[in-house]
Rosetta silent file (secondary structure, phi, psi, omega in degrees, C-alpha in Angstrom):
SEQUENCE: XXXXXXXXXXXXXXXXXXXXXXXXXXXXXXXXXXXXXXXXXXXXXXXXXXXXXXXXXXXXXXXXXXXXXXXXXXXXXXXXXXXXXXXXXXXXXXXXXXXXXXXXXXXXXXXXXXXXXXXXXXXXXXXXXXXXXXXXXXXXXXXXXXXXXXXXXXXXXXXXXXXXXXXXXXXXXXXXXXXXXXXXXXXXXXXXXXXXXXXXXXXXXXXXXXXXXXXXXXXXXXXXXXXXXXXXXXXXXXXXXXXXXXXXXXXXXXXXXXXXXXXXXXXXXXXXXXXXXXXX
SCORE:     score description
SCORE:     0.000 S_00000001
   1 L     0.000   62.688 -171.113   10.997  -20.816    1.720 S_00000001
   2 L  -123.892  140.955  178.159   14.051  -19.538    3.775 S_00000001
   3 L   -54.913  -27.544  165.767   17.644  -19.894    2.245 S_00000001
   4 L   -85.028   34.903 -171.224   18.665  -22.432    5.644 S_00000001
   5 L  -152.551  -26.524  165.942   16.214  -24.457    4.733 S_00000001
   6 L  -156.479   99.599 -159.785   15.904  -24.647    0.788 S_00000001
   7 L   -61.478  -11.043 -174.077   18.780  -24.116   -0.989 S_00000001
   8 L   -79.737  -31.107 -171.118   17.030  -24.486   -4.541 S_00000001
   9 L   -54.171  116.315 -156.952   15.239  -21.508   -3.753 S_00000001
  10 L  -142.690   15.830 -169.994   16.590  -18.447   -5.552 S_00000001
  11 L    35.534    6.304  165.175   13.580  -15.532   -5.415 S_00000001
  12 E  -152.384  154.765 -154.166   13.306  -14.692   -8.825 S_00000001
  13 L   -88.570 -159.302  168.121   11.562  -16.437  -12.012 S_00000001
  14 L  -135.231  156.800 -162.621   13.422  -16.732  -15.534 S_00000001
  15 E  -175.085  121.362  162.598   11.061  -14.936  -18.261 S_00000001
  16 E   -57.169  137.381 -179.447   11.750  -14.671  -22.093 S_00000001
  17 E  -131.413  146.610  150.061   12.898  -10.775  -23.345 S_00000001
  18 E   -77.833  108.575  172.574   13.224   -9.250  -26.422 S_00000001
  19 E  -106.895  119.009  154.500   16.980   -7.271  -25.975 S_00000001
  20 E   -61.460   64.122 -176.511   17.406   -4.305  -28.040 S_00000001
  21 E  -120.400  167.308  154.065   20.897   -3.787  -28.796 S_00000001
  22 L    64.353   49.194 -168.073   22.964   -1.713  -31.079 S_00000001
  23 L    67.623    0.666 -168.107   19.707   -1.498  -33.743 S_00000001
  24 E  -123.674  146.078  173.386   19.430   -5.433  -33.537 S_00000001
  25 E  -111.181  140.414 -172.717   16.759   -7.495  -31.603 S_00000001
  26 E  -140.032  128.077 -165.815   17.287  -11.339  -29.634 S_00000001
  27 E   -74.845  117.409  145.662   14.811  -13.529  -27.624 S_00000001
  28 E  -146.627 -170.655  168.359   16.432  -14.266  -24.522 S_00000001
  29 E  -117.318  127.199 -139.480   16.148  -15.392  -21.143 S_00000001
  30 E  -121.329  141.255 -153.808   16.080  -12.955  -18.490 S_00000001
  31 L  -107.005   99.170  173.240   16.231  -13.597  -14.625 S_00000001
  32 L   -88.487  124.108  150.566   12.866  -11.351  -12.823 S_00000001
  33 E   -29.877   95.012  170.722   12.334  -10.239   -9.242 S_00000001
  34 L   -64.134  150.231  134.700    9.516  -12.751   -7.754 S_00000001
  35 L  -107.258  118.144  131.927    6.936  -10.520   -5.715 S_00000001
  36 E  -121.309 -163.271  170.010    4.232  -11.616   -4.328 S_00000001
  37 E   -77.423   93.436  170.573    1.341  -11.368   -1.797 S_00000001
  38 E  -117.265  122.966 -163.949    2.040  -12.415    1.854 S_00000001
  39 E   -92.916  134.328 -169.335   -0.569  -11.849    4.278 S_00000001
  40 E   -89.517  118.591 -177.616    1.071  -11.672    8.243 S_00000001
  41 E  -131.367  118.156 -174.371   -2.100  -13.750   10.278 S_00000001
  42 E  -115.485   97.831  164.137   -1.943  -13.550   14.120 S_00000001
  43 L    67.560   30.072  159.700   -4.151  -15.997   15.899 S_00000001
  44 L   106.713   11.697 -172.481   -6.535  -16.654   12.844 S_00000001
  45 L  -112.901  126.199  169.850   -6.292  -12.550   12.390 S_00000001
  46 E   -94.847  135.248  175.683   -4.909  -10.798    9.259 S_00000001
  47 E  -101.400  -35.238  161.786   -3.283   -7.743   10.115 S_00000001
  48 E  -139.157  162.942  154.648   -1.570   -7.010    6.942 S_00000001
  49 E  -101.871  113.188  150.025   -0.725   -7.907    3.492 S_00000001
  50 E  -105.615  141.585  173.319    2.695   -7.509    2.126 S_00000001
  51 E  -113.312  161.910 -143.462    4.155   -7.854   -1.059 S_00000001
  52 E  -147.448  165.077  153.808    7.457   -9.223   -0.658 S_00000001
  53 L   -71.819  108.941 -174.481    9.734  -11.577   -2.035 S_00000001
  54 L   -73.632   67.078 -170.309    9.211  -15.166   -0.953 S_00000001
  55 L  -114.052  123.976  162.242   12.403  -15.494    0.310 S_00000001
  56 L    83.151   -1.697 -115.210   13.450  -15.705    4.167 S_00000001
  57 L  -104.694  -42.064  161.607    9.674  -15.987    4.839 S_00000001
  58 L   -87.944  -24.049  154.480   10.747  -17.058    8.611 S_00000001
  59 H   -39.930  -80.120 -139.918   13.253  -14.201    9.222 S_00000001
  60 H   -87.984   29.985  176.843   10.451  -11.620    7.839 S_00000001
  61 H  -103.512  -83.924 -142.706    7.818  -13.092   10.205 S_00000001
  62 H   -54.991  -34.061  177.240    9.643  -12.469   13.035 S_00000001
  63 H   -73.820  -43.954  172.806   11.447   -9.202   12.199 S_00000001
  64 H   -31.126  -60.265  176.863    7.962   -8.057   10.895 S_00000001
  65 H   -45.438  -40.753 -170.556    6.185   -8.714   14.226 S_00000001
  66 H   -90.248   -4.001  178.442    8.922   -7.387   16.111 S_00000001
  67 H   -95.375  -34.456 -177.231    9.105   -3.942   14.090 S_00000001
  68 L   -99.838   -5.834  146.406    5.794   -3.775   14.122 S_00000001
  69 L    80.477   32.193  151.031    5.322   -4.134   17.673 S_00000001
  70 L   -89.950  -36.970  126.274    3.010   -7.394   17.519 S_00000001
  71 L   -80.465  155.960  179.270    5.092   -9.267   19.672 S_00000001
  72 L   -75.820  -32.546 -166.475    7.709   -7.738   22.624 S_00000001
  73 L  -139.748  134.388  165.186   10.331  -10.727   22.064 S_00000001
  74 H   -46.097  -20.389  166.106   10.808  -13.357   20.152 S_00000001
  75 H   -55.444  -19.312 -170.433    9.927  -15.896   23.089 S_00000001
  76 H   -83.587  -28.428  164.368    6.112  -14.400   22.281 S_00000001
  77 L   -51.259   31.320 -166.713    6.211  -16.254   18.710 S_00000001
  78 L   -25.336  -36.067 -161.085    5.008  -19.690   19.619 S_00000001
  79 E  -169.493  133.746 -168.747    4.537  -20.899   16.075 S_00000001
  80 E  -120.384  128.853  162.805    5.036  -20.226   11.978 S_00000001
  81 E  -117.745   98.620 -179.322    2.873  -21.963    9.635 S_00000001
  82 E  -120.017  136.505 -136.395    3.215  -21.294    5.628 S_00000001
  83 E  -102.492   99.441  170.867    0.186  -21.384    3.833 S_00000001
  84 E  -100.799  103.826 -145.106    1.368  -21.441   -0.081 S_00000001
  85 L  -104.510 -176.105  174.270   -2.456  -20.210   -1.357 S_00000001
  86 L   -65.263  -67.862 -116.689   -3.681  -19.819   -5.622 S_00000001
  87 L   -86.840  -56.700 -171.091   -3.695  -15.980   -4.103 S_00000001
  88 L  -178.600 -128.206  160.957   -0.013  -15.739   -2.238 S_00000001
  89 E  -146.462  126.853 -141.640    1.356  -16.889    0.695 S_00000001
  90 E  -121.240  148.088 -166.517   -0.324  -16.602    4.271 S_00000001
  91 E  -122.488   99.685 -179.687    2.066  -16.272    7.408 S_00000001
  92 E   -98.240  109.251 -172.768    0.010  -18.167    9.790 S_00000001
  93 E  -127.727  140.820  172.999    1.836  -17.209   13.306 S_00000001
  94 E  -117.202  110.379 -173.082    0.243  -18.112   16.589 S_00000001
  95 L  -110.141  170.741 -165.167    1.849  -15.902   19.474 S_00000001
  96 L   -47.495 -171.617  157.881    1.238  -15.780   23.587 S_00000001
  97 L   -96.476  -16.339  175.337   -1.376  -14.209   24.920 S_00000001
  98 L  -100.822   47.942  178.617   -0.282  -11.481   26.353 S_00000001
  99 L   -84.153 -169.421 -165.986    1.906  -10.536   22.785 S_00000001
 100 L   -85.019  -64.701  179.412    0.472   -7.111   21.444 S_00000001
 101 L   -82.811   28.285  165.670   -1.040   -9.435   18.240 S_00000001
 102 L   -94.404   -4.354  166.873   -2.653  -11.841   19.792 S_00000001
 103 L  -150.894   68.616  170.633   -6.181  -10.283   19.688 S_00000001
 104 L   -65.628  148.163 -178.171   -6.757   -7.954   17.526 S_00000001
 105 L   -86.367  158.396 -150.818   -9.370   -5.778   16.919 S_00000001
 106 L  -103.106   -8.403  167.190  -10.825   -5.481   13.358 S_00000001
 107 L   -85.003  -14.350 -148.166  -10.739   -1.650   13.438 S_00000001
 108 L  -111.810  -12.822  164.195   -7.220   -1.328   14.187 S_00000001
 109 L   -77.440  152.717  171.797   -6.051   -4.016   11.217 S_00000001
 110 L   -90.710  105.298 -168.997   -5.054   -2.686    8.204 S_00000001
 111 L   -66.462    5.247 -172.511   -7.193   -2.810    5.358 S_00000001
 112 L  -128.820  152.536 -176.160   -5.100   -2.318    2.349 S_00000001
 113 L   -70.972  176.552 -150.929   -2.244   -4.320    1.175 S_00000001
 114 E  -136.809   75.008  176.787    1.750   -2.876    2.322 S_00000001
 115 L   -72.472 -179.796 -158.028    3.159   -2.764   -1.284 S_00000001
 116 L   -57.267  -58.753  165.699    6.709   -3.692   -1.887 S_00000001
 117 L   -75.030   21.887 -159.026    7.639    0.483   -1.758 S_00000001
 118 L  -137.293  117.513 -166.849    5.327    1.361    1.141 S_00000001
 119 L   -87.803  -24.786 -177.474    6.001    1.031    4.651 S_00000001
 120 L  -108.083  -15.436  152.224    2.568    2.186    5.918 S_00000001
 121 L     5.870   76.286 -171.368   -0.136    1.183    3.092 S_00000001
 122 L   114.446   -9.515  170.510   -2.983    0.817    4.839 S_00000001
 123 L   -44.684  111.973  176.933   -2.284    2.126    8.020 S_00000001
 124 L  -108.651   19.690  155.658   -6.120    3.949    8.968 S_00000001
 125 L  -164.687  132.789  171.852   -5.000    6.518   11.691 S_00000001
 126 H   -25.750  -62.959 -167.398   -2.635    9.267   11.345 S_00000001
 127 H   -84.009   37.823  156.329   -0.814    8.803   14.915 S_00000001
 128 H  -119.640    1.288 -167.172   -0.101    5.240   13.604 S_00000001
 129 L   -91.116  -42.842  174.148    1.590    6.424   10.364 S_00000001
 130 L  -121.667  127.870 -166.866    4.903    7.696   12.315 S_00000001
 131 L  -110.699  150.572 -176.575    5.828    5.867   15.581 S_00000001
 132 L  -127.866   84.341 -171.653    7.985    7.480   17.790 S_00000001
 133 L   -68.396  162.222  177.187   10.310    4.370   19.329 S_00000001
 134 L   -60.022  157.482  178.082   12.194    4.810   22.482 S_00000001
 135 L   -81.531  153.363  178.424   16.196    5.839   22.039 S_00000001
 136 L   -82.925  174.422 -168.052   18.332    2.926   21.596 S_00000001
 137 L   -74.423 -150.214  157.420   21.186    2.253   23.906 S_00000001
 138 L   -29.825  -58.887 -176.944   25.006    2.954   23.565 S_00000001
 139 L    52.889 -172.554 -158.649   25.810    0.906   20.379 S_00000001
 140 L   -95.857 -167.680 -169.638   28.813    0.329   19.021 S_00000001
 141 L  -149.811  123.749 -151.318   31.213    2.734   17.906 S_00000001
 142 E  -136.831  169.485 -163.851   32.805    2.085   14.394 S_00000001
 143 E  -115.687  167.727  171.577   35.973    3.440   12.359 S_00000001
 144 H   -42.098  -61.432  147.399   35.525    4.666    8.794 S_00000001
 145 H     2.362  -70.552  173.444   37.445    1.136    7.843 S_00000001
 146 H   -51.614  -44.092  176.695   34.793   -0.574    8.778 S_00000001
 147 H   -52.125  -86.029 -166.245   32.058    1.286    7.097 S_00000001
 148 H   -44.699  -46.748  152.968   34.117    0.594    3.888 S_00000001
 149 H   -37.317  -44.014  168.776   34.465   -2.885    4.312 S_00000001
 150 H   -79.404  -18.792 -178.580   31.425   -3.651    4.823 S_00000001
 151 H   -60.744  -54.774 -157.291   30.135   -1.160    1.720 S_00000001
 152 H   -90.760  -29.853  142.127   32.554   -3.187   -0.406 S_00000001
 153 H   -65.763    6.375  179.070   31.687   -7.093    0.666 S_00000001
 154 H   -80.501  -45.293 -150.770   28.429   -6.386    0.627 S_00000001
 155 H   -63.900  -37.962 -168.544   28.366   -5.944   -3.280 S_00000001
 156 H   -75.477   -0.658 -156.354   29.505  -10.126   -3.407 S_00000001
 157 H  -106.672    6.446 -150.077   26.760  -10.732   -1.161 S_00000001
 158 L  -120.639   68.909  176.846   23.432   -9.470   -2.777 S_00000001
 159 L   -69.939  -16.339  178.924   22.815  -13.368   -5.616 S_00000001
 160 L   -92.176  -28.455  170.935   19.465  -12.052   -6.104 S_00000001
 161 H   -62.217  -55.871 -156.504   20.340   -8.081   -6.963 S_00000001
 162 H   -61.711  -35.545  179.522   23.074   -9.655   -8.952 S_00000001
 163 H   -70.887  -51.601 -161.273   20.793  -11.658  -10.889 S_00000001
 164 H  -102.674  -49.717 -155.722   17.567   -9.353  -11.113 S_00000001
 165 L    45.526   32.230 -164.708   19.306   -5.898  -10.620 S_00000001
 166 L   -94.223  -26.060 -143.434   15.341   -5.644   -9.051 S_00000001
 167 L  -138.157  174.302  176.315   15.841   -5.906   -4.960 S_00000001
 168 E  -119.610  159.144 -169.166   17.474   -4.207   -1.772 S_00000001
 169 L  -145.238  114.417  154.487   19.392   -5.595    0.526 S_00000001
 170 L   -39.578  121.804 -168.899   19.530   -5.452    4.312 S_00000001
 171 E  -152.965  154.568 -175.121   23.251   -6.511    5.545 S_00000001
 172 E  -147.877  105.246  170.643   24.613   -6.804    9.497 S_00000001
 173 E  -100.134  162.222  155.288   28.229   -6.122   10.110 S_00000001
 174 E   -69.092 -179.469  179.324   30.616   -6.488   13.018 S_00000001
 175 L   -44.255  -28.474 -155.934   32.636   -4.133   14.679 S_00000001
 176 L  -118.193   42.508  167.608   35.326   -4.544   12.328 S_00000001
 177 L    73.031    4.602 -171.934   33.179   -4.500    9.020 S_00000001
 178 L   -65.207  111.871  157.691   32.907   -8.340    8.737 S_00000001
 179 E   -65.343  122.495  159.075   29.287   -9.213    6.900 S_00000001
 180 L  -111.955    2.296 -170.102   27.515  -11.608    9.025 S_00000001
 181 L   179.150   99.987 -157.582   24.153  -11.557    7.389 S_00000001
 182 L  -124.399  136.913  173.491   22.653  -10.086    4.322 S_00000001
 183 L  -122.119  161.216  158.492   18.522  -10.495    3.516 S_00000001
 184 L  -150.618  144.568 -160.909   16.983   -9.386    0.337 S_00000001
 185 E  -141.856  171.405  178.375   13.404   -8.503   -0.499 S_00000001
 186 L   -81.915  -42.290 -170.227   11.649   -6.177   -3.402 S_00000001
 187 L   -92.654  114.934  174.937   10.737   -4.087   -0.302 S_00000001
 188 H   -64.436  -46.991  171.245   13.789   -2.276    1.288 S_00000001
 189 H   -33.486  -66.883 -170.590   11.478   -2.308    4.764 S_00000001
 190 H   -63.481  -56.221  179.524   11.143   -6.347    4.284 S_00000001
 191 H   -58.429   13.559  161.025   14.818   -6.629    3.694 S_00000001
 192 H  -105.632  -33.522  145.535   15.876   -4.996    6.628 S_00000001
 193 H   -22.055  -58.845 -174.412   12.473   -6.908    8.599 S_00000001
 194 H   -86.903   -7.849  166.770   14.382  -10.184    7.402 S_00000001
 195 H   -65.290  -46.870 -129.749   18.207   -8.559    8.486 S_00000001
 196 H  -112.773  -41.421  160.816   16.300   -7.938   12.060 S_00000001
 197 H   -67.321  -46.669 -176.548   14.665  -11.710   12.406 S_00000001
 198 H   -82.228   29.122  157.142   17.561  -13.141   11.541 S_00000001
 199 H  -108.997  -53.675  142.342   19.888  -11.760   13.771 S_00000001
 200 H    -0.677  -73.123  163.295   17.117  -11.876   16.203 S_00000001
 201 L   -61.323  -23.277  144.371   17.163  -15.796   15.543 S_00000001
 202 L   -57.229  -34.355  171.490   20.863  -15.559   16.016 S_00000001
 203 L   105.106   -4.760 -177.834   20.763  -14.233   19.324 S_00000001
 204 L   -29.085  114.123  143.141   23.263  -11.403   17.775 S_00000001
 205 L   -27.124   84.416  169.171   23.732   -8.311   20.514 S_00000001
 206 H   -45.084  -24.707  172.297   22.818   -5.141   18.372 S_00000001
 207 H   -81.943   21.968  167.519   25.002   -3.367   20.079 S_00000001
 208 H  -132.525   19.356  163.280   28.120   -5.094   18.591 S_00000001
 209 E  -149.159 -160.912  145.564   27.493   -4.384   15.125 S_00000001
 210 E  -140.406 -167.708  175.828   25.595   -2.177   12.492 S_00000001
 211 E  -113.000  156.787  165.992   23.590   -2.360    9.440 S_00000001
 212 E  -128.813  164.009 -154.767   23.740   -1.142    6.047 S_00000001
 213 E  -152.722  143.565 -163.766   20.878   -1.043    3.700 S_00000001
 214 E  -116.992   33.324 -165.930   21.091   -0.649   -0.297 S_00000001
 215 E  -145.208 -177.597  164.991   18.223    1.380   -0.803 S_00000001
 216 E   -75.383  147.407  172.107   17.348    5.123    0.756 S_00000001
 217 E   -71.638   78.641  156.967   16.753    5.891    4.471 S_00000001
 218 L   -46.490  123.053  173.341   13.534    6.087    4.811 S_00000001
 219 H   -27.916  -60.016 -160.832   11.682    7.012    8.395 S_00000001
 220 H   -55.319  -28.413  162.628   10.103    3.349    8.442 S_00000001
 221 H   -26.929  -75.841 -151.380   13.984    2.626    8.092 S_00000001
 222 H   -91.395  -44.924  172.447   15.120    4.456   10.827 S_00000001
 223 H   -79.694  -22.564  176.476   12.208    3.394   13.067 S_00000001
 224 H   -75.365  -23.319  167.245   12.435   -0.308   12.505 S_00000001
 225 H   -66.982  -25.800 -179.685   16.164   -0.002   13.510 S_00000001
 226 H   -49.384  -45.972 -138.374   14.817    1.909   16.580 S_00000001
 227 H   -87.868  -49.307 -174.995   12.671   -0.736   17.259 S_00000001
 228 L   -95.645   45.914  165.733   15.504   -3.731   17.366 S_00000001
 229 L    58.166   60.863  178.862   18.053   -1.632   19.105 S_00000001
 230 L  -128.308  105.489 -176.976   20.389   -1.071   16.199 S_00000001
 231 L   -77.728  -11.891  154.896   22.259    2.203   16.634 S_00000001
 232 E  -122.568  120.640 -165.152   24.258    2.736   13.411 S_00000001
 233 L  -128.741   58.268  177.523   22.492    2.275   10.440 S_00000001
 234 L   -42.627  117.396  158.588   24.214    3.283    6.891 S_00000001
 235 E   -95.647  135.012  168.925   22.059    3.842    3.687 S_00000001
 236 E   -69.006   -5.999 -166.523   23.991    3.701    0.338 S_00000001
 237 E  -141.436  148.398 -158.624   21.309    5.854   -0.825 S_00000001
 238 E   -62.763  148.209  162.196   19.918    9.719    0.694 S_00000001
 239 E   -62.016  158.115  140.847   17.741   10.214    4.161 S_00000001
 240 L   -63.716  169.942 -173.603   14.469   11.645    4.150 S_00000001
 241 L   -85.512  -60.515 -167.338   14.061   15.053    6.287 S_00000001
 242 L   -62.882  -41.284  172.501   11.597   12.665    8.754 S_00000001
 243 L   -40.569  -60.449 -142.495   14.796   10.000    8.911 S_00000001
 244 H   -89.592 -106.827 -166.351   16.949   12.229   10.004 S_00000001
 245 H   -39.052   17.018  158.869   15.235   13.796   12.671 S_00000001
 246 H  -105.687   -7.410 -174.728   13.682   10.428   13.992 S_00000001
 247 L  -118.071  -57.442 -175.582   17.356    8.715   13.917 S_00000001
 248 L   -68.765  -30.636 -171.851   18.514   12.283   16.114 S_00000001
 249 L   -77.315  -46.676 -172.047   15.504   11.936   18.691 S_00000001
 250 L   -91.105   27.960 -176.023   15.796    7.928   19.129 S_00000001
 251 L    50.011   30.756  178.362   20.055    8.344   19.116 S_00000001
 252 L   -62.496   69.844  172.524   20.492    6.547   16.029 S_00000001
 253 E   -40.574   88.483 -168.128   23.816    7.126   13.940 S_00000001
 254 L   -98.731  109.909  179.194   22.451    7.900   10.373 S_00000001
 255 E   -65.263  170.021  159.047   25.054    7.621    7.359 S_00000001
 256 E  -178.332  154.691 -135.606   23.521    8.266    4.137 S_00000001
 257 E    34.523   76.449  163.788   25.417    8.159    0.636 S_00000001
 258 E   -99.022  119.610 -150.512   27.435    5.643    1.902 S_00000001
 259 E  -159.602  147.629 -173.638   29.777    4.722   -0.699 S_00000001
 260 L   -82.399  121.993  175.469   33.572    3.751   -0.830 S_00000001
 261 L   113.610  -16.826  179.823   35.665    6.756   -0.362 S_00000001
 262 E  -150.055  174.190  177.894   32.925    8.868    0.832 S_00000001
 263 E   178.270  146.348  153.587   29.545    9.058    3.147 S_00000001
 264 E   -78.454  137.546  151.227   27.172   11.701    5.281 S_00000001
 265 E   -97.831  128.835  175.170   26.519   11.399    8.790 S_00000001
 266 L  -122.504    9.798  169.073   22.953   13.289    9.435 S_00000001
 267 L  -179.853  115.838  175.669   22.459   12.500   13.245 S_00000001
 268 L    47.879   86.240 -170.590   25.157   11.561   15.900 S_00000001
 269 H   -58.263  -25.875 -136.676   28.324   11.935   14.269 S_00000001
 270 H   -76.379  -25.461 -149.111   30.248   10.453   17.663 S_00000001
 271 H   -83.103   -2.323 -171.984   29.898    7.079   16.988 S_00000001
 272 E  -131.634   92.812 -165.858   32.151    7.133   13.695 S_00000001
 273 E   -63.663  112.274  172.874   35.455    7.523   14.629 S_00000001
 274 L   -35.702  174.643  150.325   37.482   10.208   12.528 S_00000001
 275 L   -60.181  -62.342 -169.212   41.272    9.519   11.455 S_00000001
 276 H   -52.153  -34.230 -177.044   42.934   11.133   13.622 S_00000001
 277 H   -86.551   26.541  177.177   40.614    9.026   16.241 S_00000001
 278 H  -111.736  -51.135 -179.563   41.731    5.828   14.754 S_00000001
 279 H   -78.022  -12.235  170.516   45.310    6.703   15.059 S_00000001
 280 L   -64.213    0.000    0.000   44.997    7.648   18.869 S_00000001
């Protein structure tokens, strides 16, 4: 179920509505957000359930794994199998042996499903609910221009938002504000999971672009960018308190209200070059 691979595929259902307008009522047909239940299974082990949009389904294995620190690399991901069950859809992935998730132990999986607005949902011990990733490298360094460009092609870019007005969207630009990749999930976390396999599966350099995200900055945000080396990471929507000081500790450049004509920087202003440093 990935958009290179089946083009029919469009993540959300059509569903009859009653619309209410102007005192008058009409039966129509109305385009709904699919969610369901996909459980992530590592060498016959389920570690979690998420529900997600079945969209992208090999993207959000791989960014999942890799965010989540069950594999180091993608070379550790030997094999994707999908399981379409009465129940959901099961993510069968069989990784090395020496990945992180190749043997887990059954105290240390997580017993509750990872709903669509919850990055940690099941998570059973406290110094597992906020990870503290290593700082990313250099990154890229980007001019306001850019920012805006990418804020304002992103909007042509989101057929399932557009459709649903239901989902978030994950997006990876280049230096010069050029969308190269937009995911979308129910879950802002999976769409940025399925931004970070598929660039991942591109071989894309994090350090030569950055991401924007259509939802709020959450910490799980800000740590999953940590996690794939992505050093500027604009939300269209406000930081958390925990964002912003987890995007200053791992050297993260965090926008937030990012919006054309205006945007905050909350943690390492340098990397978002001023006017005056555009005309020099």
């Amino acid at each position: 179920m990935s958009r290179d691979t089946d083009d029919t595929f469009r993540g959300y259902a059509h569903r009859s509505v009653d619309r209410w307008r102007d005192g008058g009522v009409s039966r129509d047909d109305d385009c709904i957000a699919e969610e369901v239940p996909v459980a992530m299974v590592y060498n016959g082990a389920t570690f979690a359930v998420m529900m997600a949009t079945p969209q992208d389904l090999d993207d959000f294995a791989l960014g999942f794994s890799l965010t989540e620190r069950l594999i180091n690399d993608p070379s550790q991901l030997l094999e994707l199998d999908t399981h379409t069950l009465l129940e959901g859809i099961e993510l069968a992935m069989r990784v090395t042996d020496n990945a992180p998730g190749a043997h887990l132990e059954k105290e240390r999986q997580r017993l509750l499903p990872g709903r669509s607005g919850c990055g940690i949902c099941g998570t059973r011990e406290l110094e597992n609910a906020v990870r503290h990733d290593g700082a990313v490298g250099e990154g890229i360094t980007i001019t306001r221009d850019a920012l805006e460009s990418a804020l304002l092609a992103l909007k042509s870019r989101q057929p399932m938002n557009l459709a649903t007005g239901a989902v978030h969207a994950a997006a990876w630009a280049d230096a010069s504000g050029n969308i190269l990749h937009v995911r979308e999930d129910v879950g802002r976390h999976n769409a940025l999971d399925k931004l970070i396999g598929a660039i991942r599966r591109a071989g894309i350099d994090t350090n030569e672009g950055f991401a924007v995200v259509t939802s709020r900055a959450s910490y799980e945000m800000v740590t999953k960018a940590a996690s794939a080396g992505i050093a500027v990471l604009a939300a269209i929507s406000a930081p958390t308190a925990l964002a912003v000081e987890l995007a200053r500790s791992a050297g993260i450049t965090l926008i937030g209200f990012a919006r054309p004509g205006s945007h905050n920087i909350y943690a390492h202003p340098e990397r978002v070059l001023s006017a005056s440093q555009e005309q020099a």
